[in-house]
VMD Tcl script that builds the backbone (N, CA, C; Angstrom):
set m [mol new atoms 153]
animate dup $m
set s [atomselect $m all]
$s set {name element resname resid chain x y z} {
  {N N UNK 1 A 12.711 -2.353 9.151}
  {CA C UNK 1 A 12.156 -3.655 8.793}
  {C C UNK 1 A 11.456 -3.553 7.449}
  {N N UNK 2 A 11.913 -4.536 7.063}
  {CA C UNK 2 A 11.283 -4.575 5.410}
  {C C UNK 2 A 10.364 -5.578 5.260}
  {N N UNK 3 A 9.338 -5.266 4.606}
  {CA C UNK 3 A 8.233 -6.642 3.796}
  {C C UNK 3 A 7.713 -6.544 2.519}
  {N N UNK 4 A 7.775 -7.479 1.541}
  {CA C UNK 4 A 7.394 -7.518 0.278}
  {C C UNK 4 A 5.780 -7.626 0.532}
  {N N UNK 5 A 4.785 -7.109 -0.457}
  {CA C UNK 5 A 3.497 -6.807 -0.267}
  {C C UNK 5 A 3.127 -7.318 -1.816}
  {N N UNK 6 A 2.375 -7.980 -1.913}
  {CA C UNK 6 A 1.869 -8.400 -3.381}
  {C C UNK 6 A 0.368 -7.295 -3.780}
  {N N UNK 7 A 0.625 -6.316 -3.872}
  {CA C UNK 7 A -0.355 -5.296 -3.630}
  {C C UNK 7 A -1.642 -5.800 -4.503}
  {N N UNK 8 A -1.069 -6.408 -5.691}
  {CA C UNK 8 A -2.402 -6.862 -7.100}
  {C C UNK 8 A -3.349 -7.225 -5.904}
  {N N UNK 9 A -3.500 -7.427 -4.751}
  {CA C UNK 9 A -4.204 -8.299 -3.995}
  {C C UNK 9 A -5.388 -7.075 -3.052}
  {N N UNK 10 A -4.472 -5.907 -3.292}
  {CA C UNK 10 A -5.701 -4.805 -2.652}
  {C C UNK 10 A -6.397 -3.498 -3.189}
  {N N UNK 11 A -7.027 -4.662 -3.915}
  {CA C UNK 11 A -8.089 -3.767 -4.921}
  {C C UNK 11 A -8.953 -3.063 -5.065}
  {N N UNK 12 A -9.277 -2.222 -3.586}
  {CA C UNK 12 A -10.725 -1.215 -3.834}
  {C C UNK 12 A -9.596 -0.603 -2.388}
  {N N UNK 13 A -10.242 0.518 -2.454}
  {CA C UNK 13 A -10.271 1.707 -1.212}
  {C C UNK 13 A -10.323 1.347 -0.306}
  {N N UNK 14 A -11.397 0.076 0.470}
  {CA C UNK 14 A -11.516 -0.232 2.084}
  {C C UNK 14 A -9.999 -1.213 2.317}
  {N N UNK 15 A -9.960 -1.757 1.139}
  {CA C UNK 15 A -8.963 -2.349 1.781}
  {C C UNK 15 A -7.368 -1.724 1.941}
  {N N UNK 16 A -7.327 -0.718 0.741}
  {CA C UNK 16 A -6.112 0.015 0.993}
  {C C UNK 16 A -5.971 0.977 2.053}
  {N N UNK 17 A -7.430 1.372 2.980}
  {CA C UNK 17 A -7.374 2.133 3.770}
  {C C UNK 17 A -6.604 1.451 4.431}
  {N N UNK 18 A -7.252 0.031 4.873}
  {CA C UNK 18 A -7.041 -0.854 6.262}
  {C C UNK 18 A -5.425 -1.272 6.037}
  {N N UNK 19 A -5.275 -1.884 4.638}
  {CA C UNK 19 A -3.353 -1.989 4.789}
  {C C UNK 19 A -2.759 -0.498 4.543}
  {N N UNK 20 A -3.423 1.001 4.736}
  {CA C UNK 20 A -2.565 1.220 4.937}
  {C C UNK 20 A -2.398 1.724 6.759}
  {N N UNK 21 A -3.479 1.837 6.902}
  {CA C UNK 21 A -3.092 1.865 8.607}
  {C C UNK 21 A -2.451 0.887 9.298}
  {N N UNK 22 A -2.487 -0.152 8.594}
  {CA C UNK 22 A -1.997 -1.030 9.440}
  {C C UNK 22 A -0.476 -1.037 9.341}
  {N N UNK 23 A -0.105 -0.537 8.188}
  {CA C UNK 23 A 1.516 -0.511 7.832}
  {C C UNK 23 A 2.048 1.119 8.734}
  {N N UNK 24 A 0.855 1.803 8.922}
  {CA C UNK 24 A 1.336 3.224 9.979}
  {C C UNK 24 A 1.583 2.877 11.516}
  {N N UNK 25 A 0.523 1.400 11.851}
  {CA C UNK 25 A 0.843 0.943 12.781}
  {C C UNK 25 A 1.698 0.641 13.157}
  {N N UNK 26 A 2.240 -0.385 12.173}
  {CA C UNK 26 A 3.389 -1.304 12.403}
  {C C UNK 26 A 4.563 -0.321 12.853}
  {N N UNK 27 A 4.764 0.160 11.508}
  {CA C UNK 27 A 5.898 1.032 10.812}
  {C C UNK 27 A 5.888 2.265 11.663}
  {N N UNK 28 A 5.005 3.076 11.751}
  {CA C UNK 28 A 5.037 4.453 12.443}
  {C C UNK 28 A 5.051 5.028 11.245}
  {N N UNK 29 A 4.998 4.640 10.221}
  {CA C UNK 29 A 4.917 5.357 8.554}
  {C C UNK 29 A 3.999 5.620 8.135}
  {N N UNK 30 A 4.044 6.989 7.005}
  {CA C UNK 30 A 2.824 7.128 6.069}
  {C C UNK 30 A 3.083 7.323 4.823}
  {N N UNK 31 A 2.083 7.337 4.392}
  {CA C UNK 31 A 1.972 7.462 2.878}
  {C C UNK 31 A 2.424 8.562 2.375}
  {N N UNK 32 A 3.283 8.979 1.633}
  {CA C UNK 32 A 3.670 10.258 0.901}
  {C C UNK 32 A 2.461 11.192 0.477}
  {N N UNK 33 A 2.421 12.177 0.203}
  {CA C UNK 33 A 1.577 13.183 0.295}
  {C C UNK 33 A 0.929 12.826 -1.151}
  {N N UNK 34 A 1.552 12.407 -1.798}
  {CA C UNK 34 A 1.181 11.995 -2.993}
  {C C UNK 34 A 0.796 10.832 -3.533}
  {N N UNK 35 A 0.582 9.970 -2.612}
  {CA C UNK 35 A -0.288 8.509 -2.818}
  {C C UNK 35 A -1.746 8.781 -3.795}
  {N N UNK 36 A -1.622 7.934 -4.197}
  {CA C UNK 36 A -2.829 7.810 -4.945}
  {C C UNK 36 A -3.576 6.482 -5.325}
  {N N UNK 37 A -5.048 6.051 -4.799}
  {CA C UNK 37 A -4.753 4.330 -4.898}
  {C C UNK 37 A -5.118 4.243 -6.143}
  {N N UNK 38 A -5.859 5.088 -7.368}
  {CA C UNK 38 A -5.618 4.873 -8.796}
  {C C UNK 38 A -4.256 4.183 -9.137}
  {N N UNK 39 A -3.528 4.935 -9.337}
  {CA C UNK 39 A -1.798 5.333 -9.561}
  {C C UNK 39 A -1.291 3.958 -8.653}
  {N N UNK 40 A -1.440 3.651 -7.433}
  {CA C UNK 40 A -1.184 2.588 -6.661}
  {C C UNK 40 A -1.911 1.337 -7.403}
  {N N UNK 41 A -2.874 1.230 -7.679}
  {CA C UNK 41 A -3.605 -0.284 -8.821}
  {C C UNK 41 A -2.871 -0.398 -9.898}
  {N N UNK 42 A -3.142 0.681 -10.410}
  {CA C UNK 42 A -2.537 0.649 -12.001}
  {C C UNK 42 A -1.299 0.547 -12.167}
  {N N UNK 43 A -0.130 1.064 -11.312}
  {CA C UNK 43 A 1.637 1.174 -11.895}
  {C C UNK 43 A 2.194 0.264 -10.967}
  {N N UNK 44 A 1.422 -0.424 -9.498}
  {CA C UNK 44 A 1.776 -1.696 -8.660}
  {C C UNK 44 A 1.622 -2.884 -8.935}
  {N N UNK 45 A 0.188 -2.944 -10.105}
  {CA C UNK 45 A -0.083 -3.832 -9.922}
  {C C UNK 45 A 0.921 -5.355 -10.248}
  {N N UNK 46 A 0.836 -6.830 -9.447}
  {CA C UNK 46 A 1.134 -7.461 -9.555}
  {C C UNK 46 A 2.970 -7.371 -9.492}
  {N N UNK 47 A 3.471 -6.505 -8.802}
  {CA C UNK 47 A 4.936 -5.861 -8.618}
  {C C UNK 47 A 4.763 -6.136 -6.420}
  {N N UNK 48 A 5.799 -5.631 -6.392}
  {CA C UNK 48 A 5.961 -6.037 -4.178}
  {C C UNK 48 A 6.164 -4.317 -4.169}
  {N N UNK 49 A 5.714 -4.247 -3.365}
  {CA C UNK 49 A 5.914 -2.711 -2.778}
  {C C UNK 49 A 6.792 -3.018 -1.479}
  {N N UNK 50 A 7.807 -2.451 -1.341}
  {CA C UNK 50 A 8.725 -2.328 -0.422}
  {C C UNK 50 A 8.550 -1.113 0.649}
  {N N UNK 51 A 8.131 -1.851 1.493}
  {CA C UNK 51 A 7.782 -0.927 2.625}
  {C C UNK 51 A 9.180 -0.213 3.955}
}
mol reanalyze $m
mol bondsrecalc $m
mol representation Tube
mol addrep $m
C-alpha cells in the first residue's frame, strides 16, 4: 500500500517521531538505518515521500 506524504508539513523531531511510528504501525516498516530528519527537512522538503 502506497501513500503520498507532504512531509514540508513535519517539521521538528516530535512530530517525525510520531509519523514515523505511526507509518511502522501501519506498514510494519522502518526507517533505513540511515534516516536522518536534518537530511529528511532539507532534501524532502515540500516533495511526497512514497511510503
Amino acid at each position: 500500500k502506497f501513500q503520498k506524504i507532504l512531509v514540508g508539513d513535519i517539521n521538528d523531531v516530535e512530530q517525525r517521531a510520531v509519523y514515523q511510528n505511526e507509518v511502522d504501525y501501519m506498514y510494519g516498516m522502518q526507517w533505513p538505518s540511515s534516516y536522518d530528519g536534518f537530511f529528511f527537512r532539507d532534501h524532502k522538503k515540500n516533495e511526497t515521500w512514497c511510503i
